[in-house]
C-alpha positions as CSV (number, residue, x, y, z in Angstrom):
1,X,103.0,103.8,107.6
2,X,103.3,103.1,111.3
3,X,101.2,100.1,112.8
4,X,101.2,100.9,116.7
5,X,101.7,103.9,118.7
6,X,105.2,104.8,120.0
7,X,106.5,107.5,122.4
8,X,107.5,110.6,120.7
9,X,110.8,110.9,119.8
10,X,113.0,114.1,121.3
11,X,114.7,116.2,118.8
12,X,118.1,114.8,120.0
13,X,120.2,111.9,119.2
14,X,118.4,109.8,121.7
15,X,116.1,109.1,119.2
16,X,118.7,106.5,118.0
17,X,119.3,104.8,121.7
18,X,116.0,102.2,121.6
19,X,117.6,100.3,118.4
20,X,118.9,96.9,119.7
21,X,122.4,95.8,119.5
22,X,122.7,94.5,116.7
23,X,122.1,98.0,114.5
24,X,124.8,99.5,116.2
25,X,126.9,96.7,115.9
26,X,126.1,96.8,112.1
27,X,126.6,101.0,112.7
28,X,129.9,100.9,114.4
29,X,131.1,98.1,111.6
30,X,130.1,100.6,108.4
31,X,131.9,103.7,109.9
32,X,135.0,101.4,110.2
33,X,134.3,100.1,106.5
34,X,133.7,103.7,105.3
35,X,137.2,105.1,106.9
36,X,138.8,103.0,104.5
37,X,136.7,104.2,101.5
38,X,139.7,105.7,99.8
39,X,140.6,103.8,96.6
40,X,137.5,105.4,95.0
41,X,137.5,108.6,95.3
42,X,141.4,108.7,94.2
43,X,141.2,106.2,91.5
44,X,141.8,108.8,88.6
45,X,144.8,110.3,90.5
46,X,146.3,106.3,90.6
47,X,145.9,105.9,87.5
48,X,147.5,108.5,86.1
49,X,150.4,107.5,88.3
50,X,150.4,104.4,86.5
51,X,150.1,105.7,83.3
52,X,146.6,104.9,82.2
53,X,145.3,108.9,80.9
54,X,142.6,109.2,78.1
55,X,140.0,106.9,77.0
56,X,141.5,104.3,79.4
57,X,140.4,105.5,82.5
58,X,136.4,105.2,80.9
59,X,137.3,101.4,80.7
60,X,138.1,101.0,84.2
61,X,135.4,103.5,85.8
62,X,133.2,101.6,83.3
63,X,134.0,98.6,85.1
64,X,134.1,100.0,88.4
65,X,130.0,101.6,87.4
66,X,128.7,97.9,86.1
67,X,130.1,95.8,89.1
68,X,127.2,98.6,91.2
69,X,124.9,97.3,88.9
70,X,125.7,93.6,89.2
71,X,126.3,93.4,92.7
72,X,123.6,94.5,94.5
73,X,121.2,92.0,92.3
74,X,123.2,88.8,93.7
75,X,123.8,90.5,97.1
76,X,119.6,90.6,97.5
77,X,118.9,87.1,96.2
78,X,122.3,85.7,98.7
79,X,121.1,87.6,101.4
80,X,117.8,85.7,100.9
81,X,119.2,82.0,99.9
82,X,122.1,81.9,101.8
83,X,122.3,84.6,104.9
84,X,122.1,87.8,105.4
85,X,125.4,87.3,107.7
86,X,127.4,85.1,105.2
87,X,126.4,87.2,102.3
88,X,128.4,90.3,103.7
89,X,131.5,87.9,104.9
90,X,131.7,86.9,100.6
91,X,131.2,90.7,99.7
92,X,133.8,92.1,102.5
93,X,136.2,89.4,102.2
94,X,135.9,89.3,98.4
95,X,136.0,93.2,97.9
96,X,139.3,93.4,99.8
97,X,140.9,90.6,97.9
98,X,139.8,92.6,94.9
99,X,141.6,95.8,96.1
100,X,145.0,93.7,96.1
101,X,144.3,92.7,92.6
102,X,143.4,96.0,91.3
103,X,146.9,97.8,92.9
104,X,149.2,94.8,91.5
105,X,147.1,94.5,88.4
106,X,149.4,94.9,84.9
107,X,147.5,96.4,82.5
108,X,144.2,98.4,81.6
109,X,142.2,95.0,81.2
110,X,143.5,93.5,84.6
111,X,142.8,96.9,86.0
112,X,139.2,97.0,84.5
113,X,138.5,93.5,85.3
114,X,139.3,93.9,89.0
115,X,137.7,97.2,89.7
116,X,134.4,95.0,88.3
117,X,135.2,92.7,91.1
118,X,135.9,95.2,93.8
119,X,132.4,96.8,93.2
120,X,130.2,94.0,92.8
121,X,131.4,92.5,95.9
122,X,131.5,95.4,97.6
123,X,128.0,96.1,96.5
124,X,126.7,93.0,97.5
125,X,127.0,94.3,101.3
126,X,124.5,96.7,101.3
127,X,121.3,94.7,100.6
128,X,122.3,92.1,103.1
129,X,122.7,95.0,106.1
130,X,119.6,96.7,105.2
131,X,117.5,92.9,105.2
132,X,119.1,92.4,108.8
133,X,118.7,95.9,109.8
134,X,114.7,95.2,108.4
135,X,115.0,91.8,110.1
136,X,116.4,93.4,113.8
137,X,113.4,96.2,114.2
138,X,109.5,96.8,113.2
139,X,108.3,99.0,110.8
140,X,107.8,102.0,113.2
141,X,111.4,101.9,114.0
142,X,113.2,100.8,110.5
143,X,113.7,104.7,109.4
144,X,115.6,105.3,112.2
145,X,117.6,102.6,111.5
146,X,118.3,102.9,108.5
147,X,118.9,107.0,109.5
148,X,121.6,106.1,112.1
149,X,123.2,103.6,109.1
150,X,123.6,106.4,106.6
151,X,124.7,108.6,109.5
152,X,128.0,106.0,109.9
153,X,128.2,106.3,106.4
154,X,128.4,110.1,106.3
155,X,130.7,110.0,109.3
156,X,133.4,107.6,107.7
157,X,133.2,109.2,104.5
158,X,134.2,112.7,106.0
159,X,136.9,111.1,107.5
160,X,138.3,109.3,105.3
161,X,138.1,112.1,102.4
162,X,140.9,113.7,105.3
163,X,142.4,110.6,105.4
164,X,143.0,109.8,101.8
165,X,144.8,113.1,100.5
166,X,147.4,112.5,103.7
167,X,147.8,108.8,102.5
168,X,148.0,109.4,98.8
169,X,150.5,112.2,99.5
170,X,153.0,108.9,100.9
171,X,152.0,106.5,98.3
172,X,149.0,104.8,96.9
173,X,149.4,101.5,98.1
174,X,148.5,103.2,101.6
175,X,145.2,103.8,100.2
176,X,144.9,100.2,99.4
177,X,146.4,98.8,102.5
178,X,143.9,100.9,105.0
179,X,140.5,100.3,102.3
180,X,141.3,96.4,101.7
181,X,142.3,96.2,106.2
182,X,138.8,98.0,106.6
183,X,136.5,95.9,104.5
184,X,138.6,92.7,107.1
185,X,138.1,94.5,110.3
186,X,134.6,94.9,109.3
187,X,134.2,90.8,108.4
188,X,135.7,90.3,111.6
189,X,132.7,92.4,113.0
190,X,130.2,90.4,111.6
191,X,132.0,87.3,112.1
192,X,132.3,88.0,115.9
193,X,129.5,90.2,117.0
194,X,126.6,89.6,114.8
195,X,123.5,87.2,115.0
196,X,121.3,86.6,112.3
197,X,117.4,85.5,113.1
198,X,116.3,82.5,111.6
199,X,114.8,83.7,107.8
200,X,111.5,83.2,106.6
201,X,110.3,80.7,104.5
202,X,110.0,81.3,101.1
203,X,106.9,80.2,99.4
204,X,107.2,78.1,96.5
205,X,105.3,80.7,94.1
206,X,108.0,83.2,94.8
207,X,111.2,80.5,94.2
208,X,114.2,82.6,94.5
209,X,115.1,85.0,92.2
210,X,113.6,88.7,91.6
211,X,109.8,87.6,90.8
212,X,108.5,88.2,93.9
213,X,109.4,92.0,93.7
214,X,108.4,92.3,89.7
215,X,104.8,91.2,90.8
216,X,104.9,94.4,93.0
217,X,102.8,97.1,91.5
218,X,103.4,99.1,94.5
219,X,107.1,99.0,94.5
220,X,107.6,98.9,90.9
221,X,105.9,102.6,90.9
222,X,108.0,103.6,93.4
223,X,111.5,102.4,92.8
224,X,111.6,104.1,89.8
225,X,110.4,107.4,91.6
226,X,113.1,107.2,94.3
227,X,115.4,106.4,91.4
228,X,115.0,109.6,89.9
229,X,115.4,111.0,93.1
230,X,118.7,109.4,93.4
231,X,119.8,110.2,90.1
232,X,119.3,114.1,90.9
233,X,121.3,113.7,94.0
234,X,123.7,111.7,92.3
235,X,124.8,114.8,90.1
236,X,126.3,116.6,93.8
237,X,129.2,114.0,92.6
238,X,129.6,114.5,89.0
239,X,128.4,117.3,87.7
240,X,129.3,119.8,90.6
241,X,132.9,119.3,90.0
242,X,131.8,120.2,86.3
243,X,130.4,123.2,87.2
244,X,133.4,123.9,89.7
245,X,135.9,123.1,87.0
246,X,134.0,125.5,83.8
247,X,134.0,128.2,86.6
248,X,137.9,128.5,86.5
249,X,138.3,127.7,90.4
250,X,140.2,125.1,91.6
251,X,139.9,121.6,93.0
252,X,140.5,122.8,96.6
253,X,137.0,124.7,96.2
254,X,135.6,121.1,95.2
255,X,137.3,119.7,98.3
256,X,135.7,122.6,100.4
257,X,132.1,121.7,99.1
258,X,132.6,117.9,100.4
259,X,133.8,119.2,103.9
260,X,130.4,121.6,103.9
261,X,128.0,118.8,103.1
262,X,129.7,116.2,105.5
263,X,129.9,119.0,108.0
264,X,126.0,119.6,107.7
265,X,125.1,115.5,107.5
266,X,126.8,114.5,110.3
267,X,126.1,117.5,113.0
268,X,122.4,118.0,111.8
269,X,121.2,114.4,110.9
270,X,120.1,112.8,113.9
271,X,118.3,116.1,115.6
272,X,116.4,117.0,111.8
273,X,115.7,112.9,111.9
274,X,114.3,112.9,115.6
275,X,112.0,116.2,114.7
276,X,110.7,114.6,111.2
277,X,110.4,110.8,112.6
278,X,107.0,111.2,113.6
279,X,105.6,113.1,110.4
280,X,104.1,111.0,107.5
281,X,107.3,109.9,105.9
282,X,106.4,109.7,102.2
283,X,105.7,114.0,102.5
284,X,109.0,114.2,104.6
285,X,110.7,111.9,101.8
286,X,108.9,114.5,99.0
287,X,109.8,117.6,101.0
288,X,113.3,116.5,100.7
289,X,113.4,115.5,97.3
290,X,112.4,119.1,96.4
291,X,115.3,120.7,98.3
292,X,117.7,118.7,96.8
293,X,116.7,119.0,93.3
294,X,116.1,122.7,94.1
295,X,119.9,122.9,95.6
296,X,120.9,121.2,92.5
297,X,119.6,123.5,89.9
298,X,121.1,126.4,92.5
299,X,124.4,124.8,90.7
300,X,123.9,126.7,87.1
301,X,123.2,130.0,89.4
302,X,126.6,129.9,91.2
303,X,130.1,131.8,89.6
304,X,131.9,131.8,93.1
305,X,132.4,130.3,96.3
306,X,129.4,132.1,98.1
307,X,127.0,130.5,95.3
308,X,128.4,126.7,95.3
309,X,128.2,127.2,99.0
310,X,124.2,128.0,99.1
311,X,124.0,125.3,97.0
312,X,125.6,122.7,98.5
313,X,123.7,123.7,101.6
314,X,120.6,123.3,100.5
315,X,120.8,119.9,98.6
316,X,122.6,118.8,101.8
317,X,119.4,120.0,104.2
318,X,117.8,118.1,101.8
319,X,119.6,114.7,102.2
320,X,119.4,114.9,106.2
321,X,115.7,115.4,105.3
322,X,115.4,111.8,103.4
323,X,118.1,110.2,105.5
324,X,116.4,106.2,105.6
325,X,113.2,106.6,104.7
326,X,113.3,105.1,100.7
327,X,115.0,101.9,102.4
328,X,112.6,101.9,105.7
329,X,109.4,102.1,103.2
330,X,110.8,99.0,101.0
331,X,111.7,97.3,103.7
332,X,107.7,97.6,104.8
333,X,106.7,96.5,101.3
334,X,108.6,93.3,101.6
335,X,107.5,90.1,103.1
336,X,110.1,88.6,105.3
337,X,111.3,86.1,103.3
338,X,111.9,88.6,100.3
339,X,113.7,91.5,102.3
340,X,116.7,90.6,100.6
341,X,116.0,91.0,97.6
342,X,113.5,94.5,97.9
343,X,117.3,95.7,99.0
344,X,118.5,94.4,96.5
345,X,116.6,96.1,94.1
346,X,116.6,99.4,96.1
347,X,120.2,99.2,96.0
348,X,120.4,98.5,92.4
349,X,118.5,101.7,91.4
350,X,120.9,103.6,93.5
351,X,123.3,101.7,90.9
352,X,121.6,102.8,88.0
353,X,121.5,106.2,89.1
354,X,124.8,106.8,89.5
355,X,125.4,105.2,86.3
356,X,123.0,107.5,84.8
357,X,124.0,110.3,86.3
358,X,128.0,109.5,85.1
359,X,126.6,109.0,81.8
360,X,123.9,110.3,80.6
361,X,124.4,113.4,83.3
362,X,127.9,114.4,82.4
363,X,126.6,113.7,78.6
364,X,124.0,116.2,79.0
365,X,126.2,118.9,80.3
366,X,128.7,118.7,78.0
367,X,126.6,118.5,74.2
368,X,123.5,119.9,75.3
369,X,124.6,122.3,78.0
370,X,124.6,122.9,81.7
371,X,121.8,124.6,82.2
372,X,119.3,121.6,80.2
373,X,120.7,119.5,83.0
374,X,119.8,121.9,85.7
375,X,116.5,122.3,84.5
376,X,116.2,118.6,83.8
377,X,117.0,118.0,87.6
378,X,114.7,120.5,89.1
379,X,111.8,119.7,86.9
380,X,112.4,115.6,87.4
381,X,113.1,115.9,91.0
382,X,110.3,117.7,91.5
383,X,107.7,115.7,89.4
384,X,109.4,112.6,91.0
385,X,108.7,113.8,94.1
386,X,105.3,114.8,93.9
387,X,104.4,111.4,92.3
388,X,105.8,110.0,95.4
389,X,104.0,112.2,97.6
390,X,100.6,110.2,95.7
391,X,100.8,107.2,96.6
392,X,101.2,107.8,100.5
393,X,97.6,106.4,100.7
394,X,98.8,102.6,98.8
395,X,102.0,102.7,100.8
396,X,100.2,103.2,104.4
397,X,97.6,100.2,103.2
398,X,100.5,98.0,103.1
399,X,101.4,96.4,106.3
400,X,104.7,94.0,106.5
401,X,102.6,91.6,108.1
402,X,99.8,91.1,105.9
403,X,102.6,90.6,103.1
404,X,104.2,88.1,105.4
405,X,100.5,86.5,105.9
């Protein structure tokens, strides 16, 4: 996929210190955001606290899935109509307004109706950052970009899964108070420190909705390959605890599993990303793919600690393998004017698999068995991934510019 020659990149997080300003501006601003990603993760514990148990609870995580369906579709076409800068002041200013509804909300409905609004704002972020990330470097340097974003990601969510037992411990509003303060902070980020480029032009033939990506042969092959991909990884955060659970050990070992992977991402991702950043990216994207579906499957093997612990470790080598690369090779497909909304429909199958993988996963593990979804995941991963691997010869005939052109 590259277009020019660059100097090779040192196994060391200097691979990360050409990016301009404004991706560490956008880097500094998600590990801020992701500190305060703490309403999510303990949304079943506040719940119960307010007495919603049972089939309840489905209707607000329900609600709380869809709006990561929804959100990511308007986010893409905003970040393309209106800004890529203005669309993530509406999703962080309207995501923290939705927090305060969700905590003072009455009922189930209320409750239900506002965890809709907290993730489809919230989800309307994402495709905006990644089109101004796409927008701020070329194509040789957009994986690495996109790298050093998950990397703030990884880094806030290890924090603030530290941060969000101490809080809930002293009441739940805390949890609300420091997620809703975040989500500001960060607006006040973009607000202050970032500047957008002027956008492309969009011809007339593409108008402004999702056309311009459905007549995309190319990335309608491969969006639903990465999504399968996603899907398999999404099952590290249902269907682990699952396993965890059936195996009669406790939460804490759950708990333990998270500090392992985060431990792993954030010390090994930017020296594996610097070694890999010069290798053909759709094999380094497969390669990865592989382990994680592999670690995965290592799930229906493991009865203690020592086995969830070689699992965890290889489906986490596997996701500092593939760190940015699904998001830098859409970004590549897209013309300039439609960055926006190739995000937006990269983020949306990251939507759809976590929906899958909350449904139809966690429905496959409890009627048809855990080990059908093991299999499932190392035989789809896999094919997935090898699929990919075939069309490295389309993707590195498609240049940004000649789409642009």
């Amino acid at each position: 996929m590259p277009t020019s020659p660059s100097p090779s990149p040192s196994p060391s997080p200097s691979l990360f210190r050409g990016l301009p300003p404004i991706v560490w501006t956008i880097f500094a601003g998600t590990i801020v955001n992701r500190l305060g990603y703490l309403v999510t993760p303990f949304l079943v514990f506040f719940l119960a606290s307010r007495g919603v148990t049972g089939t309840d609870t489905t209707y607000v995580l329900g609600a709380l899935g869809a709006g990561n369906l929804i959100g990511p579709v308007v986010g893409g076409i905003l970040a393309d109509r209106v800004g890529r800068r203005t669309t993530m002041l509406i999703g962080l200013t309207g995501a923290a307004a939705a927090q305060g509804a969700l905590f003072l909300a009455p009922g189930v409905w209320t409750m239900a109706v506002a965890s809709l609004l907290v993730s489809t704002a919230g989800s309307t972020v994402s495709p905006a950052a990644y089109a101004l990330l796409a927008d701020a470097v070329d194509s040789e340097r957009r994986q690495r970009a996109y790298a050093l974003f998950g990397w703030g990601v990884n880094i806030g969510t290890a924090v603030a899964g530290v941060l969000g037992g101490y809080l809930a411990a002293h009441g739940y509003w805390l949890l609300f108070a420091v997620d809703a303060g975040s989500m500001l902070l960060y607006a006040g980020v973009v607000a202050t420190r970032l500047e957008e480029p002027a956008r492309a032009k969009t011809p007339e033939k593409d108008g402004i909705g999702y056309g311009v990506v459905l007549r995309d042969r190319l990335a309608l092959l491969l969006l639903p390959l990465f999504g399968i991909q996603l899907f398999v990884y999404s099952l590290t955060e249902v269907a682990l605890p699952l396993a965890i659970r059936d195996s009669g050990l406790s939460p804490a070992v759950y708990g333990a599993m998270a500090a392992v992977n985060a431990v792993l991402v954030v010390a090994l991702q930017p020296f594996l990303t610097a070694r890999l950043a010069r290798l053909p990216q759709l094999a380094v994207q497969s390669a990865g793919s592989v382990l994680i579906a592999v670690g995965v499957a290592l799930t229906g093997l493991a009865d203690g600690i020592v086995g969830y612990t070689v699992s965890v470790v290889v489906w986490s080598l596997g996701e500092v393998v593939v760190a940015g690369i699904a998001a830098g090779v859409v970004a590549n497909l897209a013309p300039a004017h439609a960055r926006g909304r190739y995000q937006g429909a990269f983020s949306w199958t990251w939507g759809v698999a976590r929906f899958g993988a909350l449904t139809v996963g966690v429905a496959a593990y409890t009627t048809l068995g855990p080990a059908v979804l093991w299999w499932t995941a190392l035989l789809a991963g896999s094919a997935a991934a090898a699929a990919t691997l075939a069309l490295t010869k389309r993707v590195d005939r498609r240049h940004p510019h000649d789409l642009a052109a």
